[in-house]
N, C-alpha and C positions, 0 to 999 in steps of 0.2 A: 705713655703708660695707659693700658687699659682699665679700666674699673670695671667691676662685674657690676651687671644690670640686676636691679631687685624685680621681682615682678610684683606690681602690687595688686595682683586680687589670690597670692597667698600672703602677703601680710595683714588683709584686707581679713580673710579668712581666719590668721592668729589671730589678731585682736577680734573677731568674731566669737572663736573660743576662748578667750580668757573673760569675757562677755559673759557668754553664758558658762562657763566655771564661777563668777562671781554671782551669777543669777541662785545657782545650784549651791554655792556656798550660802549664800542671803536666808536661803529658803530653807535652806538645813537645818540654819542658827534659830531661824523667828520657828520653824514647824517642832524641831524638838525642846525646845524651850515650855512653849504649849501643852506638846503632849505628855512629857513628862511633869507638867505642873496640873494638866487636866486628870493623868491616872491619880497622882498621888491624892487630889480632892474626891475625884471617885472614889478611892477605897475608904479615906476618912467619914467622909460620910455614908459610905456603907458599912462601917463597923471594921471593915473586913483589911484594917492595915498590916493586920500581926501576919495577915495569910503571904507576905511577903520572903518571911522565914522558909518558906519552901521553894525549891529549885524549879518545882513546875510552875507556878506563878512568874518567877522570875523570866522563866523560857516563853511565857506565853506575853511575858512582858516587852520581852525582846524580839519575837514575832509581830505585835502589833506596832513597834517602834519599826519593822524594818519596811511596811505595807503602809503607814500614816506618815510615815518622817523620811524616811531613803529611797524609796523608790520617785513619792512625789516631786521630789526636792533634784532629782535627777532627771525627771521630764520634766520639768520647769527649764532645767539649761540646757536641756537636749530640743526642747520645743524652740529655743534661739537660736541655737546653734545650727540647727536643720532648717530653719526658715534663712537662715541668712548664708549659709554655708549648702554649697552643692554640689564641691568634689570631694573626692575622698572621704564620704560619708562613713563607711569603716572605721576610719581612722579616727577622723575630725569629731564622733560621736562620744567617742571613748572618751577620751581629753575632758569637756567639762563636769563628771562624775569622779574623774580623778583629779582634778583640780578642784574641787569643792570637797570634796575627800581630803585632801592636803591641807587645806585652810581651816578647818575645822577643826584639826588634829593640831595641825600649831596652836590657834586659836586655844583650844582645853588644855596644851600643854605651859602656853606662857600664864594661863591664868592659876595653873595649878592645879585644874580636873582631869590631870592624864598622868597619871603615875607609870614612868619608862619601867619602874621593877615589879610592876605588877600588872602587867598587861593580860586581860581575857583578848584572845585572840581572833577568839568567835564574834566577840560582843563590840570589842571594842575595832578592829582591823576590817575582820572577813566582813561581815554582814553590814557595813555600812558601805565598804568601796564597791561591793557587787551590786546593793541595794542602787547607791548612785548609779553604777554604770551600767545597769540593765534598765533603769529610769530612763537615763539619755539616748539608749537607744530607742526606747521606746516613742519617747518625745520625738527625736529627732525624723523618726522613720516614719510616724504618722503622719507628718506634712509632705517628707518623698514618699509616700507608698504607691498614689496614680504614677509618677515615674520610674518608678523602680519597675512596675506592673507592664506600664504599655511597652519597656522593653523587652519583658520577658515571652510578653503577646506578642509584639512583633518575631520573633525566632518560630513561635509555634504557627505563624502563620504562614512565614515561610516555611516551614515542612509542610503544611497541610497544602499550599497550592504545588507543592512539590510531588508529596502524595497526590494529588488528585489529577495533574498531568500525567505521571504514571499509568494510574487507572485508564485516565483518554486512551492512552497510548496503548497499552492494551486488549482494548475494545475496540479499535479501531484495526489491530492486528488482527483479532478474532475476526472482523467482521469480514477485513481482506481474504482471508483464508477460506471463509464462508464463500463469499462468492468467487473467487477464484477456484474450487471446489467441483459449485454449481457452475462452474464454465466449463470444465472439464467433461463429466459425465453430463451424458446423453438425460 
């Protein structure tokens, strides 16, 4: 009986990314915890709590949660995931933005901060799984960016000595034709 063979530098890989999905979870929990305990002392000591009643507060609120808490919080497990992980970076990037995404959202709904019948969709869904997972790739892509690079260098190099054979080639047509020309007439 045959057993299928695992290969272990992609499990090696999974546990890479569930790695940094927990990194990205961690960071999500300890950064908005913060920022939302930092705004609401900000405005109390600015007076300016009541200014919450308005929707553009609210929005700008929710802007700065998605630039201080979800983005960072996603290059924190895209910056693991990318240092330890180096195929299928496409792929493998996404994963810890949506697994810190996922934990998070159990996490508020077992404690009772995620009410399922009242879901903002913006606030509560969109803007933290994108926030995460444009984090991670950012993270992730900052430590492959020299390799992602000198491959793309290597293609344009190949053309350019490809182009510049041509040209030889070329000019040494020209120059055949020149003096083969100059042989001719007198």
């Amino acid at each position: 009986m045959d057993l299928p063979r695992f290969d272990l530098s992609r499990i090696w890989s999974l546990i890479h990314i569930l790695i940094g999905g927990a990194l990205c979870f961690f960071a999500l929990y300890i950064l908005s915890a913060l920022v939302q305990r930092g705004i609401e002392t900000l405005m109390v000591n600015f007076g300016v709590l009541g200014a919450m009643i308005f929707d553009q507060t609210m929005n700008a609120i929710y802007i700065m949660m998605f630039g201080i808490v979800h983005l960072p919080s996603g290059f924190c497990g895209g910056l693991y995931t990318g240092y330890k992980t180096k195929e299928n970076l496409k792929i493998a990037l996404a994963l810890p933005g949506i697994i810190g995404f996922v934990a998070m959202i159990l996490l508020r709904y077992f404690y009772g901060y995620f009410d399922l019948s009242n879901i903002d969709w913006t606030k509560d869904i969109l803007m933290p799984l994108v926030g995460n997972t444009i984090g991670a790739y950012l993270g992730g892509y900052t430590l492959n960016w020299p390799t992602e690079e000198e491959s793309a260098e290597e293609g344009e190099k190949i053309t350019l000595y490809l182009e510049e054979g041509e040209k030889e080639k070329k000019k040494a047509r020209r120059k055949r034709a020149r003096n083969n020309s100059s042989i001719v007439s007198p």
